[in-house]
C-alpha atoms as an extended CHARMM CRD file, in Angstrom:
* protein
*
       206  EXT
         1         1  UNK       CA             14.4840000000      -31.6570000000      -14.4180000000  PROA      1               0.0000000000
         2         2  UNK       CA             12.3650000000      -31.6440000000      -10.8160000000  PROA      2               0.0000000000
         3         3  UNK       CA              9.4990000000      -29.4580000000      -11.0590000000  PROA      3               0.0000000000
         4         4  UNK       CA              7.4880000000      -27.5320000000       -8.9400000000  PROA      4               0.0000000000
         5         5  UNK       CA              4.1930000000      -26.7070000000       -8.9880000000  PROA      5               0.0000000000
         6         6  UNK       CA              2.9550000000      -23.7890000000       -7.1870000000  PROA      6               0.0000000000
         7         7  UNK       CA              0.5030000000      -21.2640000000       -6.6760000000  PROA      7               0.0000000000
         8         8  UNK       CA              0.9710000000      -17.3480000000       -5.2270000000  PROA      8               0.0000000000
         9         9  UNK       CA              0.0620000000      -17.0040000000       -1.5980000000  PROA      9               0.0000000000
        10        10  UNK       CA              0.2150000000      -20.6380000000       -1.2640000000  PROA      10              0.0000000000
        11        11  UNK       CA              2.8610000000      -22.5610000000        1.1340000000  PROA      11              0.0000000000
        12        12  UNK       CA              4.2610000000      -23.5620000000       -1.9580000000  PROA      12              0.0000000000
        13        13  UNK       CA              6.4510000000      -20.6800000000       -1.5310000000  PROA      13              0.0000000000
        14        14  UNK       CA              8.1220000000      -23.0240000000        1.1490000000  PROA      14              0.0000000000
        15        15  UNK       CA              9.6470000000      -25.7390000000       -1.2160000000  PROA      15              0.0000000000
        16        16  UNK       CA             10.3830000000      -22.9520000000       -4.0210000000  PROA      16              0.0000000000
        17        17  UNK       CA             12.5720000000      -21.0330000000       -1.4550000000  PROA      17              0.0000000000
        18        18  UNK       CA             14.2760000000      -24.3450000000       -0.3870000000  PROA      18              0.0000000000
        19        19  UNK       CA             14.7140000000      -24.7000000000       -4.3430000000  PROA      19              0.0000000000
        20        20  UNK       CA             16.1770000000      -21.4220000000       -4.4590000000  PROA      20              0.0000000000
        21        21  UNK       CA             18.4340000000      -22.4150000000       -1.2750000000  PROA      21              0.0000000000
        22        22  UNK       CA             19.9840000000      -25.7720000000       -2.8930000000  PROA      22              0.0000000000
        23        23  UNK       CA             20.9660000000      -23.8910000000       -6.1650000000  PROA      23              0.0000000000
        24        24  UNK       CA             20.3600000000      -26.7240000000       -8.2070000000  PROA      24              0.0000000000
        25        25  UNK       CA             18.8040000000      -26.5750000000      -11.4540000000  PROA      25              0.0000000000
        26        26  UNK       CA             14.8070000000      -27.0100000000      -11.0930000000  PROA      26              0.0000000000
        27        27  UNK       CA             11.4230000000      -25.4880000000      -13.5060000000  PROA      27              0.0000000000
        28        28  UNK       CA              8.6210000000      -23.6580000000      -11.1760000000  PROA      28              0.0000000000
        29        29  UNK       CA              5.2370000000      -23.8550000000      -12.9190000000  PROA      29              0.0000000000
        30        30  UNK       CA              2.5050000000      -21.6660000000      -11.2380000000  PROA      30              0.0000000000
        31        31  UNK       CA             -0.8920000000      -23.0370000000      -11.4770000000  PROA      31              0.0000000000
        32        32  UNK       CA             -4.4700000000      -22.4870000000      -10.3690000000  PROA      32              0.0000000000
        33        33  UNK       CA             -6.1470000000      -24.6540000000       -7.5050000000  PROA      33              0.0000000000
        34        34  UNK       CA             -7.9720000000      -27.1720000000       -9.6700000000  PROA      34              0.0000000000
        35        35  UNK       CA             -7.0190000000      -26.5930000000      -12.8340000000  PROA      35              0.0000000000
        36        36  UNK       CA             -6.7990000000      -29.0620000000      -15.5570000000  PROA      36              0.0000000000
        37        37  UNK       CA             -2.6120000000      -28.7030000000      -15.6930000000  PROA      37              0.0000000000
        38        38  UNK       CA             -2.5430000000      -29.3880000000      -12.0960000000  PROA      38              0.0000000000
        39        39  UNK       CA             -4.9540000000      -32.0820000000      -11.4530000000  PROA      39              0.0000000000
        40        40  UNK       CA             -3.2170000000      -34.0400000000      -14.4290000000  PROA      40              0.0000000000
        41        41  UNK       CA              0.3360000000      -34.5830000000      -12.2440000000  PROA      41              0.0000000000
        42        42  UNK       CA             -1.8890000000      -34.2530000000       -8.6060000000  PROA      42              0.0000000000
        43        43  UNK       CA             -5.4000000000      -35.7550000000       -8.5100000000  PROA      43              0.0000000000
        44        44  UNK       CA             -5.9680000000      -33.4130000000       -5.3970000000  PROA      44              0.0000000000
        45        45  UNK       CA             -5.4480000000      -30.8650000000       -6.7160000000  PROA      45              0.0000000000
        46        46  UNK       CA             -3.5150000000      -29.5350000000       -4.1970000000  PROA      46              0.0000000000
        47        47  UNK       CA             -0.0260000000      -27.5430000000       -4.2290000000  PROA      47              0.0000000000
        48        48  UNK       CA              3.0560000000      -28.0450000000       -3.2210000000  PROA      48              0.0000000000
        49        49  UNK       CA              3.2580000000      -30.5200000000       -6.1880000000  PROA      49              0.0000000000
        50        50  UNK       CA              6.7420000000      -32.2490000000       -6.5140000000  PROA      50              0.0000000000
        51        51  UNK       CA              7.7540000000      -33.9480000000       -9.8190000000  PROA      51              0.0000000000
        52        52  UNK       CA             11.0040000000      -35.7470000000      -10.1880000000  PROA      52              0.0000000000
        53        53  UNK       CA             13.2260000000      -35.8370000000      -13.3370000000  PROA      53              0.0000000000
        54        54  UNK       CA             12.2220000000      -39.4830000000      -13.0680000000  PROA      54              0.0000000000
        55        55  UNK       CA              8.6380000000      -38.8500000000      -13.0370000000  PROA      55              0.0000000000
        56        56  UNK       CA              8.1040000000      -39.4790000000       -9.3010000000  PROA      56              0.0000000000
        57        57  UNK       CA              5.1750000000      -37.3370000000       -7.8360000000  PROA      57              0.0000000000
        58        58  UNK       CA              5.3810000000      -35.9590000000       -4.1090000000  PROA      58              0.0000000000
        59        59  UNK       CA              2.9950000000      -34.1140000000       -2.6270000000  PROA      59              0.0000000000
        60        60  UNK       CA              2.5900000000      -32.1980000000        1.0490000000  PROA      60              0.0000000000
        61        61  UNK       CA              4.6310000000      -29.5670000000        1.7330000000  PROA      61              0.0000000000
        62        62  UNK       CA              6.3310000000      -30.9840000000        4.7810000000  PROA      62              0.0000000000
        63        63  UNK       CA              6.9930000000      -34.0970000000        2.8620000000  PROA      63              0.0000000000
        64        64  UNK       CA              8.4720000000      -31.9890000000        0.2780000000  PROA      64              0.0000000000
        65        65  UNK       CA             10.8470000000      -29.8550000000        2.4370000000  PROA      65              0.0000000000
        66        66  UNK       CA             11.7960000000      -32.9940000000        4.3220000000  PROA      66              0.0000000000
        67        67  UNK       CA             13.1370000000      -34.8980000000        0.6590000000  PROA      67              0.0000000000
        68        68  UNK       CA             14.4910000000      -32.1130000000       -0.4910000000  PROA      68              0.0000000000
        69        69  UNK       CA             16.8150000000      -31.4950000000        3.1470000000  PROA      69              0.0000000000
        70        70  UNK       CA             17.9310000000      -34.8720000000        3.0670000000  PROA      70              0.0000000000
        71        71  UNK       CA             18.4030000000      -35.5140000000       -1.1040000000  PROA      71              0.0000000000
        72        72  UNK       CA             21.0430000000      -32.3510000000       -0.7020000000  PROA      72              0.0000000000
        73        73  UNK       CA             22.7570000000      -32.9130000000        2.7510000000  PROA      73              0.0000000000
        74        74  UNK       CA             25.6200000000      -30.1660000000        1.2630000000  PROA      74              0.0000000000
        75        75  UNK       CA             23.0160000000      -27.5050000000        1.4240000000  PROA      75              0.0000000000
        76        76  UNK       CA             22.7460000000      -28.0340000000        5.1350000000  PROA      76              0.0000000000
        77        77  UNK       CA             19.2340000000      -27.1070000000        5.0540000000  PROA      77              0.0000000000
        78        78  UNK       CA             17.5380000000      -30.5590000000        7.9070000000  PROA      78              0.0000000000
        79        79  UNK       CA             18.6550000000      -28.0250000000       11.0670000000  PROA      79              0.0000000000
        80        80  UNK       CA             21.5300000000      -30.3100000000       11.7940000000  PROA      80              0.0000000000
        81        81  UNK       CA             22.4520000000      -34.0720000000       12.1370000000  PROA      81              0.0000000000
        82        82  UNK       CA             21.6640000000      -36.3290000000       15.0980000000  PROA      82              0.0000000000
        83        83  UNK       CA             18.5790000000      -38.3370000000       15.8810000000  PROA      83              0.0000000000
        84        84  UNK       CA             17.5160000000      -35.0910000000       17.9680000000  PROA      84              0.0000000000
        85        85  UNK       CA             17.8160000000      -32.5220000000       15.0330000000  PROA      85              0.0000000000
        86        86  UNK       CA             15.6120000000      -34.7460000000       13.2550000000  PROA      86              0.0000000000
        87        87  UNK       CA             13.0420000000      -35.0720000000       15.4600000000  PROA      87              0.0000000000
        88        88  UNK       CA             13.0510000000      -31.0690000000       16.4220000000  PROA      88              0.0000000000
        89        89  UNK       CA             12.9620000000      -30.8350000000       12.6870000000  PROA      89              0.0000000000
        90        90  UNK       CA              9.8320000000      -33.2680000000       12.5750000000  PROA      90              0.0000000000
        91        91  UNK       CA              8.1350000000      -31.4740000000       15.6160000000  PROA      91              0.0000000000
        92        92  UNK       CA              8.2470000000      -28.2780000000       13.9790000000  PROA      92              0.0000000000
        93        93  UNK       CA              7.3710000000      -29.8670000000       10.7420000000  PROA      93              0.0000000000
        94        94  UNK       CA              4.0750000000      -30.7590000000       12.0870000000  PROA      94              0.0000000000
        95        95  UNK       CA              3.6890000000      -27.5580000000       14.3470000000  PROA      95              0.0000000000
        96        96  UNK       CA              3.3090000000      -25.8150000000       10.6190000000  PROA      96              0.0000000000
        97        97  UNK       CA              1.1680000000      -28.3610000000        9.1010000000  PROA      97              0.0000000000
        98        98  UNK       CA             -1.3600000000      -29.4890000000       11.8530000000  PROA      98              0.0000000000
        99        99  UNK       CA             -1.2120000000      -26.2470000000       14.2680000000  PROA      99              0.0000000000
       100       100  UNK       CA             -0.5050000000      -22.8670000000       12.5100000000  PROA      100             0.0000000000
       101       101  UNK       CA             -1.2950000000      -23.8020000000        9.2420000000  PROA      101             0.0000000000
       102       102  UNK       CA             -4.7070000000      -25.5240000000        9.9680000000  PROA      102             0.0000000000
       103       103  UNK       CA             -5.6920000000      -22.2830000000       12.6490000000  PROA      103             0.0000000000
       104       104  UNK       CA             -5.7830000000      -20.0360000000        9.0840000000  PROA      104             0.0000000000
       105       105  UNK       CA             -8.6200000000      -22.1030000000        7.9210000000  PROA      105             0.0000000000
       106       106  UNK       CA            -11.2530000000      -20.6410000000        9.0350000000  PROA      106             0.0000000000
       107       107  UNK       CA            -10.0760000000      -17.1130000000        8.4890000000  PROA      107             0.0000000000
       108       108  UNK       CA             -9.4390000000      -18.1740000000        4.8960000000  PROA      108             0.0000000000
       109       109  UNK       CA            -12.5360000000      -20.1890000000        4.2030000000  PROA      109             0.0000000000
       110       110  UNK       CA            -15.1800000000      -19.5080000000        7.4160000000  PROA      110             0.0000000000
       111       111  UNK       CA            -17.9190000000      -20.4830000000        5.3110000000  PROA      111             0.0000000000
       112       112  UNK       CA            -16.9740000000      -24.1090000000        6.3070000000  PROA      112             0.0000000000
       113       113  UNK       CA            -16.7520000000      -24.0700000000        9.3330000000  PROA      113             0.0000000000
       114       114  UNK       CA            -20.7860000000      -22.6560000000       10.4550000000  PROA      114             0.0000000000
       115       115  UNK       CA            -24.0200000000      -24.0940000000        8.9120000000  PROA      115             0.0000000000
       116       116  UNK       CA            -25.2930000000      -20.5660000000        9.7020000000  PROA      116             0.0000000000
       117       117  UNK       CA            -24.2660000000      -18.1400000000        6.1330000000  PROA      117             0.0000000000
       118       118  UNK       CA            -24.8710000000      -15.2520000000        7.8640000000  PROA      118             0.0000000000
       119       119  UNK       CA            -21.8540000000      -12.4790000000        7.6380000000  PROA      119             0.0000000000
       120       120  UNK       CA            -22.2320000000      -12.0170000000       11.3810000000  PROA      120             0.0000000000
       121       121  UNK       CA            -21.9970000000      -15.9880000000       11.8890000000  PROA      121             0.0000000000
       122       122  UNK       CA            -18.6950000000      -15.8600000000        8.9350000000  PROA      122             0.0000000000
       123       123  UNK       CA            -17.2050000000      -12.9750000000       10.7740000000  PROA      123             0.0000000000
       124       124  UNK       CA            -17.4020000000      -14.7300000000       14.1680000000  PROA      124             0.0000000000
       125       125  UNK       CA            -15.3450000000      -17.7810000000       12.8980000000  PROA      125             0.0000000000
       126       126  UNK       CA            -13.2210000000      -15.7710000000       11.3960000000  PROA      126             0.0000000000
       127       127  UNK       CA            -12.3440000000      -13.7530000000       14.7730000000  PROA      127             0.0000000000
       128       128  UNK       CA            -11.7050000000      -17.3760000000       16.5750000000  PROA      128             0.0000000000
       129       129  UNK       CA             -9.2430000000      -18.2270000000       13.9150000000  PROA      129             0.0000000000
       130       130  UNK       CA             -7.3520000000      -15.1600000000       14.4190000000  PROA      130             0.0000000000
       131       131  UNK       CA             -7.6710000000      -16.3900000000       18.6140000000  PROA      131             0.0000000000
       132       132  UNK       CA             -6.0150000000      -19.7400000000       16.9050000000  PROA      132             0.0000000000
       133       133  UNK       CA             -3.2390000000      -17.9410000000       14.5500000000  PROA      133             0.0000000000
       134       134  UNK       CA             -2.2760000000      -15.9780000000       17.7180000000  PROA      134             0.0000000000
       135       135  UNK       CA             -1.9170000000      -18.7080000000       19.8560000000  PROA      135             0.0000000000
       136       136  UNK       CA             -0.1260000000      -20.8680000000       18.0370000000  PROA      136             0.0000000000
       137       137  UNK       CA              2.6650000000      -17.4260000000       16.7660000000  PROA      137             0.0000000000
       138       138  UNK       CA              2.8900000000      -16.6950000000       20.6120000000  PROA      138             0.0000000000
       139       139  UNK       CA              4.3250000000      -20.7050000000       20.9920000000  PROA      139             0.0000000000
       140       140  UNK       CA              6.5680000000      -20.0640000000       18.1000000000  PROA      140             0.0000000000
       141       141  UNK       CA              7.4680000000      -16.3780000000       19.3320000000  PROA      141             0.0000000000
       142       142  UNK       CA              8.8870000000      -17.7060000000       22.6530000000  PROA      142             0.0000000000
       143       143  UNK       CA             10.6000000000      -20.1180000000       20.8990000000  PROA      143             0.0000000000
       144       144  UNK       CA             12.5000000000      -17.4970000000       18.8440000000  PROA      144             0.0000000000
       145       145  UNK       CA             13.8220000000      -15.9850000000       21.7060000000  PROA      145             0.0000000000
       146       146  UNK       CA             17.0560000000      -15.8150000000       21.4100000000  PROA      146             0.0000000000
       147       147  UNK       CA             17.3170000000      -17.6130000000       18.0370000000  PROA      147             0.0000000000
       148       148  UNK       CA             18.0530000000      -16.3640000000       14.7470000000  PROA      148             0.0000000000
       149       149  UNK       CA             16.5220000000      -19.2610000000       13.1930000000  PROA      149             0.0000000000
       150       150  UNK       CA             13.9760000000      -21.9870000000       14.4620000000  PROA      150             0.0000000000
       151       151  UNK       CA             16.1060000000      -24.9600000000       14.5590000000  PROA      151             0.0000000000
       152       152  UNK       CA             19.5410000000      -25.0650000000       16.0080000000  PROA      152             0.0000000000
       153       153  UNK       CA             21.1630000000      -25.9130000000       12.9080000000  PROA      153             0.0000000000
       154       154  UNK       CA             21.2370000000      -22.5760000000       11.0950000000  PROA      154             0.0000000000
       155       155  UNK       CA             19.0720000000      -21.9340000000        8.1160000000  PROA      155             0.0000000000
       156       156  UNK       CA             16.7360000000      -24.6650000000        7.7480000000  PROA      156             0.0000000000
       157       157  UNK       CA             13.6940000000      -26.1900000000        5.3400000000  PROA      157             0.0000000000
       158       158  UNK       CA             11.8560000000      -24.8790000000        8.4350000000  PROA      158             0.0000000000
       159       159  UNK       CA             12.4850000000      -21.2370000000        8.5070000000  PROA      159             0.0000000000
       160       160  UNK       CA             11.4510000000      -21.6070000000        4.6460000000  PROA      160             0.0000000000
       161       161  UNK       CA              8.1390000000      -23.3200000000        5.9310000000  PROA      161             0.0000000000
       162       162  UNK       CA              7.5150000000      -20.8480000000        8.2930000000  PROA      162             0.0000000000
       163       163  UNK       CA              7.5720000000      -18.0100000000        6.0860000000  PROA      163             0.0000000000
       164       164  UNK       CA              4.3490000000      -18.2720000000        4.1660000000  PROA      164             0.0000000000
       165       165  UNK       CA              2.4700000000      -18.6290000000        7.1480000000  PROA      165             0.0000000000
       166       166  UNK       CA              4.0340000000      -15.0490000000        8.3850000000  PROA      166             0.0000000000
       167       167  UNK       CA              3.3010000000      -13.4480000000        5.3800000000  PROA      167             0.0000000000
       168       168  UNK       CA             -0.6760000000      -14.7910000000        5.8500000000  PROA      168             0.0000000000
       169       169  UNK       CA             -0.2120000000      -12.9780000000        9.5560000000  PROA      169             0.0000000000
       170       170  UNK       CA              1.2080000000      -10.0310000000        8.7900000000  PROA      170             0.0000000000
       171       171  UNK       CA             -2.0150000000       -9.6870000000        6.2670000000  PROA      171             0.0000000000
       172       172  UNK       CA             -4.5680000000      -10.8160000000        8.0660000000  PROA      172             0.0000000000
       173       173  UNK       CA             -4.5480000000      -10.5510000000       11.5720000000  PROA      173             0.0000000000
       174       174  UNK       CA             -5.4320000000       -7.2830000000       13.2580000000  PROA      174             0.0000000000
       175       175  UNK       CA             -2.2070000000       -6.1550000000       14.2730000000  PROA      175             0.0000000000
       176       176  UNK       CA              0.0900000000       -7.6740000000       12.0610000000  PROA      176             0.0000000000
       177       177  UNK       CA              2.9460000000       -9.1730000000       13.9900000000  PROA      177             0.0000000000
       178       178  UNK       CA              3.2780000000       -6.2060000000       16.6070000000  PROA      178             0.0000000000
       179       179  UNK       CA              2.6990000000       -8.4310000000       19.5920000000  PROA      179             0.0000000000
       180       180  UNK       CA              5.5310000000      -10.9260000000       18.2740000000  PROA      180             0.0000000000
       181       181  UNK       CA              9.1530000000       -9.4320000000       17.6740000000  PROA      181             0.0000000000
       182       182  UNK       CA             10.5610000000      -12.5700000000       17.4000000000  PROA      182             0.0000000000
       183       183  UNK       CA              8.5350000000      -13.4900000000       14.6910000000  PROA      183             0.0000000000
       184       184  UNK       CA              8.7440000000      -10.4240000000       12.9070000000  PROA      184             0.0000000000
       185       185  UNK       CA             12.4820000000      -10.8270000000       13.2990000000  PROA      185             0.0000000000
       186       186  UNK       CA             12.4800000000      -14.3360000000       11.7970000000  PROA      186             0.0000000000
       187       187  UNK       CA             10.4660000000      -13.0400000000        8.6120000000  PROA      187             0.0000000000
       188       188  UNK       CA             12.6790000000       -9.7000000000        8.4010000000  PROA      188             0.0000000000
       189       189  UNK       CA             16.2690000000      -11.9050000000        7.9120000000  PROA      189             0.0000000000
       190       190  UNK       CA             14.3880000000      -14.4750000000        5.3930000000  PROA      190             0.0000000000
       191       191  UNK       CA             12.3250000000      -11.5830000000        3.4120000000  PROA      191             0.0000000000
       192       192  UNK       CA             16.1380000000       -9.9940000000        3.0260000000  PROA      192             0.0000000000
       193       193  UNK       CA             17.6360000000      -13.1750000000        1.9180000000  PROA      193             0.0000000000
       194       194  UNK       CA             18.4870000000      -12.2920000000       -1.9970000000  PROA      194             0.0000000000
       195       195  UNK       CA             17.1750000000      -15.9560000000       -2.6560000000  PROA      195             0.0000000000
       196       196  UNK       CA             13.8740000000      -15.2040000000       -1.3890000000  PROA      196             0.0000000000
       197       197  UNK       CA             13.5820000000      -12.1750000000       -3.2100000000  PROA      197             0.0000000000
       198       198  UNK       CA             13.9650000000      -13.6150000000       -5.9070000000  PROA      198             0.0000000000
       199       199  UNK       CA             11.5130000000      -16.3240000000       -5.7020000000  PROA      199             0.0000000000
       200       200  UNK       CA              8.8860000000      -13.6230000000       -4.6860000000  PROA      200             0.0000000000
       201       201  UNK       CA              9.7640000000      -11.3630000000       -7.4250000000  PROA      201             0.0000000000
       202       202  UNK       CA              9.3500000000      -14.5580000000       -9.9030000000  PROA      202             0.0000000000
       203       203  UNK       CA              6.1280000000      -15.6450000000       -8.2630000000  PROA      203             0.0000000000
       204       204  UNK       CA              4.3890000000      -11.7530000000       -8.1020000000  PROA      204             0.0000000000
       205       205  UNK       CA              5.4550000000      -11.5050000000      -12.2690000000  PROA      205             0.0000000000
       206       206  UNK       CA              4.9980000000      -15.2280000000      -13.0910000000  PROA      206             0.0000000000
């Protein structure tokens, strides 16, 4: 059956949500960065890891959300139909992947991102990749506004993308998600979705 790789705290927790979502049935295998089980089916490796029933490998988890949307049209999970829904769900797509996403980077791993080791010199990258993560939640707060979910579709592969990335905020930046309600909103409705629950609840015992 299609299997999932994953690993906790990853935005892995993306595609198993959208898993979750389409009901169908599907294995979710946690692994470590790097490990021997995971670099066997993803020479990266990376997670998301997607494996077909076939044996077909995908990888990237915008790639992933986006096959999985479109392989299951009757979970009406793409945002809606139209050359327009696509693209909005494309644009966000990439908002995740190449703007919020990439601003945790150097909060997560600031050691790459100075030649200088020094905690002060970490802990100075880390402080302008909180200035990043905040900039890029205040684009997606105002968007919010007034929405229930990102795209106009309903429920989407996108809310389920965002949703890692507001867990990392609500850890790691000072503040939490205080200075965006719309945000906060967003994760509130997904975090009480029983679905979600119980993809957490697997992935914190798993």
């Amino acid at each position: 059956m299609p299997t999932l790789y994953y690993a906790v705290g990853a935005c892995s927790l993306a595609p198993h949500i959208t898993l979750e979502w389409i009901g169908r049935p599907y294995e979710a295998v946690k692994v470590q960065y790097g490990s021997d089980e995971l670099l066997a089916v993803n020479p990266a490796g990376a997670v998301p890891t997607f494996r077909e029933d076939d044996g077909w490998l995908l990888t990237q988890a915008g790639a992933i959300l986006d096959y999985l949307a479109h392989k299951h049209p009757e979970a009406r999970l793409a945002g809606g139909d139209g050359a327009r829904a696509k693209a909005e769900a494309h644009r966000w797509s990439a908002f995740f992947t190449s703007d919020l996403h990439a601003a945790f980077w150097p909060v997560f791993m600031p050691y790459r991102y100075t030649t200088d080791q020094s905690e002060a010199a970490k802990a100075a990258v880390v402080e302008a990749g909180h200035r990043l993560v905040t900039k890029q939640l205040g684009v997606l707060d105002r968007h919010l506004d007034g929405r229930e979910y990102i795209l106009d579709g309903g429920r989407s592969v996108i809310d389920a993308y965002a949703f890692p990335m507001v867990r990392w905020a609500i850890k790691l930046l000072p503040g939490g998600l205080d200075r965006y309600p719309n945000v906060l909103a967003l994760h509130d409705t997904l975090a009480a979705d029983p679905s979600v629950q119980k993809v957490l609840a697997r992935e914190a015992g798993g």
